[in-house]
C-alpha positions in Angstrom: 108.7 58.1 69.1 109.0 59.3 72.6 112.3 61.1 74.2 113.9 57.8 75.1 113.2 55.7 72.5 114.8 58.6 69.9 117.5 58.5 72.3 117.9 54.7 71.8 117.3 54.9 67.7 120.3 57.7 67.7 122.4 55.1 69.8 121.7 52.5 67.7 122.6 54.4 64.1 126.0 55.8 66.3 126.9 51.7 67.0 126.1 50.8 63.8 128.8 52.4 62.1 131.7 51.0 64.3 134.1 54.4 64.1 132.6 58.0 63.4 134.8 61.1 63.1 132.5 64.0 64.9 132.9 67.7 62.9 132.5 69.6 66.3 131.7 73.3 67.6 130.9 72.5 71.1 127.6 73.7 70.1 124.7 71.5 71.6 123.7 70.2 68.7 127.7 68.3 67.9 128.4 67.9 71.5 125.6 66.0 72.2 126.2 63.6 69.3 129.8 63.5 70.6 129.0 62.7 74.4 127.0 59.3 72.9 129.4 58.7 70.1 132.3 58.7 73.1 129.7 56.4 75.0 128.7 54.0 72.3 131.9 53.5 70.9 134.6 54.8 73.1 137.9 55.9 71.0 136.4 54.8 68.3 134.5 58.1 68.3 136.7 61.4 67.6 135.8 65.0 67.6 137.3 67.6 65.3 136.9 71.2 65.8 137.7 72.9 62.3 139.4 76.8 63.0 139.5 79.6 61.5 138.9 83.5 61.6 135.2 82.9 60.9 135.2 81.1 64.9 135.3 83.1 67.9 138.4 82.3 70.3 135.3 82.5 73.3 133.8 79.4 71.6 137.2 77.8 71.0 137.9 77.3 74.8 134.2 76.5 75.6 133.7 73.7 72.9 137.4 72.9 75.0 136.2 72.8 77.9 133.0 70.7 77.3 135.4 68.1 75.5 137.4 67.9 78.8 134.6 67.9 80.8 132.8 64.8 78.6 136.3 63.3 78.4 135.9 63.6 74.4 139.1 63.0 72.2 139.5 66.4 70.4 142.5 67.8 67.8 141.1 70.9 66.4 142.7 72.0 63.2 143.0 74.8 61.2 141.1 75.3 57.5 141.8 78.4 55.5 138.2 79.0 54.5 139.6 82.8 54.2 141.9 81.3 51.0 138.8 80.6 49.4 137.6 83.8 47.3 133.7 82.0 46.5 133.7 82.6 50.4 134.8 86.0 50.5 132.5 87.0 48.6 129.9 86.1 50.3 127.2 85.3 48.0 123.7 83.7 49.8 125.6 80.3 49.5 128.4 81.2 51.5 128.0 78.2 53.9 128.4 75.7 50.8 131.7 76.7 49.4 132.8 76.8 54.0 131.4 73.2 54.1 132.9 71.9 50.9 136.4 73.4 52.5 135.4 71.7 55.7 134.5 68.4 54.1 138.2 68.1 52.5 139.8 68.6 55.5 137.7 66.2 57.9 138.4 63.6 55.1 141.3 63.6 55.0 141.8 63.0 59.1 139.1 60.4 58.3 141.6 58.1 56.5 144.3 58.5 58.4 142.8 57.3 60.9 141.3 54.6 59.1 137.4 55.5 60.6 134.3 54.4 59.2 131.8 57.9 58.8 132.1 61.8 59.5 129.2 62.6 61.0 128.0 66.5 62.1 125.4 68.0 64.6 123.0 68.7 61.6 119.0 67.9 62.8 115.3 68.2 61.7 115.0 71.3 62.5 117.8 72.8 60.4 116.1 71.4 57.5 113.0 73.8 57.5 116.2 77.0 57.0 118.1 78.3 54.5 121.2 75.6 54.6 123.7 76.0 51.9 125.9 73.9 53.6 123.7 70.8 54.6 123.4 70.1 50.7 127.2 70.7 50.8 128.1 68.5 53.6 125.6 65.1 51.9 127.4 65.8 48.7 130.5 64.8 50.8 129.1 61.7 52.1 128.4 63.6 55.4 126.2 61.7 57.9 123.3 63.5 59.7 123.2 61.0 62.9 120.3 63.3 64.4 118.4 63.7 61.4 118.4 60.4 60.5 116.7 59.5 64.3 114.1 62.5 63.9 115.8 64.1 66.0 114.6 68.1 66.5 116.7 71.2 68.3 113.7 70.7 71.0 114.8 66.9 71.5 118.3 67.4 71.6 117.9 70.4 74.3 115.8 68.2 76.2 117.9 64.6 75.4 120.9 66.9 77.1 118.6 67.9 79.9 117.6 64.3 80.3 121.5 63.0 80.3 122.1 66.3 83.1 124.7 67.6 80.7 124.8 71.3 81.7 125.7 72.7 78.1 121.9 71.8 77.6 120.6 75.5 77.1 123.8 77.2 75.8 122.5 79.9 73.6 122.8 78.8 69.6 125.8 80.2 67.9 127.2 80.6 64.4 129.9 81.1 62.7 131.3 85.1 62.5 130.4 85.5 58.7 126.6 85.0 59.2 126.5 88.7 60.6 127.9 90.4 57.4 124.9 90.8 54.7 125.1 88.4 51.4 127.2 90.4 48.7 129.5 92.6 51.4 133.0 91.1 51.2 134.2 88.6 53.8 137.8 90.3 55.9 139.4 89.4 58.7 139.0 93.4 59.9 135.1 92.7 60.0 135.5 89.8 61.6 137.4 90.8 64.3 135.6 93.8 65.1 132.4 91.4 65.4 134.1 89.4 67.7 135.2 92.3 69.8 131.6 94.0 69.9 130.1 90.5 70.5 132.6 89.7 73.3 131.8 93.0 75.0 128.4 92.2 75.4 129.0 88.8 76.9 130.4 90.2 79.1 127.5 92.4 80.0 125.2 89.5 80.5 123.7 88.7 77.0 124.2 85.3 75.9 122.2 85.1 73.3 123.2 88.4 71.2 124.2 89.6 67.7 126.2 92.2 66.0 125.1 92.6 62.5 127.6 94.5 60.6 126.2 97.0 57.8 129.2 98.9 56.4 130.3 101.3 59.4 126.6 100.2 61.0 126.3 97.9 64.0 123.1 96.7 64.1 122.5 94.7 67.5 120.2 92.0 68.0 119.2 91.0 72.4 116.6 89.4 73.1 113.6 91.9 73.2 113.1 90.7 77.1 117.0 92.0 77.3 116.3 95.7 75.3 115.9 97.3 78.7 118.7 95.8 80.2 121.1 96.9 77.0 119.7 100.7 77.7 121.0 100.9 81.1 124.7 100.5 79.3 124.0 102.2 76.0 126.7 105.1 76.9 129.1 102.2 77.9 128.1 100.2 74.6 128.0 103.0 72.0 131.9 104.1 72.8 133.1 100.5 72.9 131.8 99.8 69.8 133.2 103.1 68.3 136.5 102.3 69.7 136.2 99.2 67.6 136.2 100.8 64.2 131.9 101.0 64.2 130.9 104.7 63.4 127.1 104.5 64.0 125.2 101.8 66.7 121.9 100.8 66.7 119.7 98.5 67.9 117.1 96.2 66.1 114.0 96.2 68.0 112.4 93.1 66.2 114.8 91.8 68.7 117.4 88.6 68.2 116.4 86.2 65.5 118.0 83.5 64.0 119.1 83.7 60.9 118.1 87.3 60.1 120.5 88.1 57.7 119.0 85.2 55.6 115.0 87.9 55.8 116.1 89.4 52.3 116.7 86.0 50.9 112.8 85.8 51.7 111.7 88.9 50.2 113.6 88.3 47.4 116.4 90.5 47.1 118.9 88.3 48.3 122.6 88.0 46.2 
């Protein structure tokens, strides 16, 4: 299938199920979905954004601001995915026990408002990666509208392009835990302190940036086109993240990856 006629394939799974509650992050991926959900079937189509410590307060007003923007009918609610202690521990199938947590929550909203499906951003793509919580979020009778239409990260970048919705190369994102390594306990400390060091260099100018957390280490992940650029601040960076609570910085010059906590999984020595 071509751009247009996936585009049309994805409209016509959306109108098919009458009424679909939207699990959104204001990512690309879920607002996307939720612009043609809100087009196919008006308010019939809801988003929720689910919050909680593991979700920057950056990416709380922007996945706002796109739902005011698209006119999309949000309530974002809070789960405690910090209650959980099969979370906190942080084993390599962290994202399973968060989705199951998710699931309960966005099912119960589900019924009260009488809707047909919960459906998330989830797409081809994510299938070739280590995804704990895609397996967690089909157990729950979670639809995949994208996936079902063959739907790619490229196509949905480029759908968005298509459409001229300007969220349509915001950097990927995920959620604050991914930067702590499998078997190192989940806190709320760690997780603010990531937030904080990640927040400081958005400010700066990279977008698409990580703060791995190794005990007192901060390993940071730019883009390797941006490892000049992060240089020319490095006396700026280094007391910042000190201040935070970090006592050693470094920089990873593999560069940003997706997913990079996820390379010992691959090697084998993953929890």
């Amino acid at each position: 299938m071509n751009t247009r006629e996936k585009i049309q394939a994805l409209k016509e799974i959306i109108a098919s199920k009458g009424s679909m509650l939207i699990s959104y992050s204001g990512g690309v991926d879920s607002a996307l979905l939720a612009v043609l959900a809100t087009e196919v079937l008006g308010n019939n189509a809801r988003c929720i954004l689910l919050d909680s410590p593991v979700v920057p307060r950056a990416a709380i007003e922007e996945a706002q601001q796109i739902a005011q923007e698209y006119h999309l009918l949000l309530e974002i609610i809070p789960v405690c995915v910090m209650d959980d202690e099969r979370f906190r521990k942080n084993p390599a199938e962290r994202c399973y026990w968060c989705k199951k947590n998710s699931a309960e929550v966005l099912k119960v909203r589900k019924k009260a408002l009488n809707f047909v499906c919960i459906a998330d951003g989830i797409n081809v793509s994510d299938t070739g990666e280590h995804r704990p919580g895609l397996l967690a979020s089909t157990e729950e009778g979670i639809l995949h509208p994208l996936l079902e239409a063959g739907i790619t990260k490229a196509d949905i970048r480029e759908i968005a392009q298509i459409l001229g919705l300007r969220f349509w190369n915001k950097p990927s994102a995920a959620c604050l835990s991914s930067r702590i390594p499998y078997g190192d306990e989940i806190t709320q400390n760690k997780l603010i302190m990531i937030e904080k060091a990640e927040a400081f260099l958005h400010t700066h100018g990279f977008s698409q940036c990580r703060v791995r957390m190794h005990g007192d280490i901060a390993r940071i992940e730019v883009v390797k086109d941006n490892i000049q650029k992060l240089l020319v601040i490095q006396e700026r960076l280094v007391k910042t993240l000190k201040s935070i609570g970090f006592t050693y910085v470094t920089l990873d010059l593999d560069g940003y990856r997706s997913g990079s906590m996820d390379e010992v999984l691959t090697r084998g020595e993953g929890a």
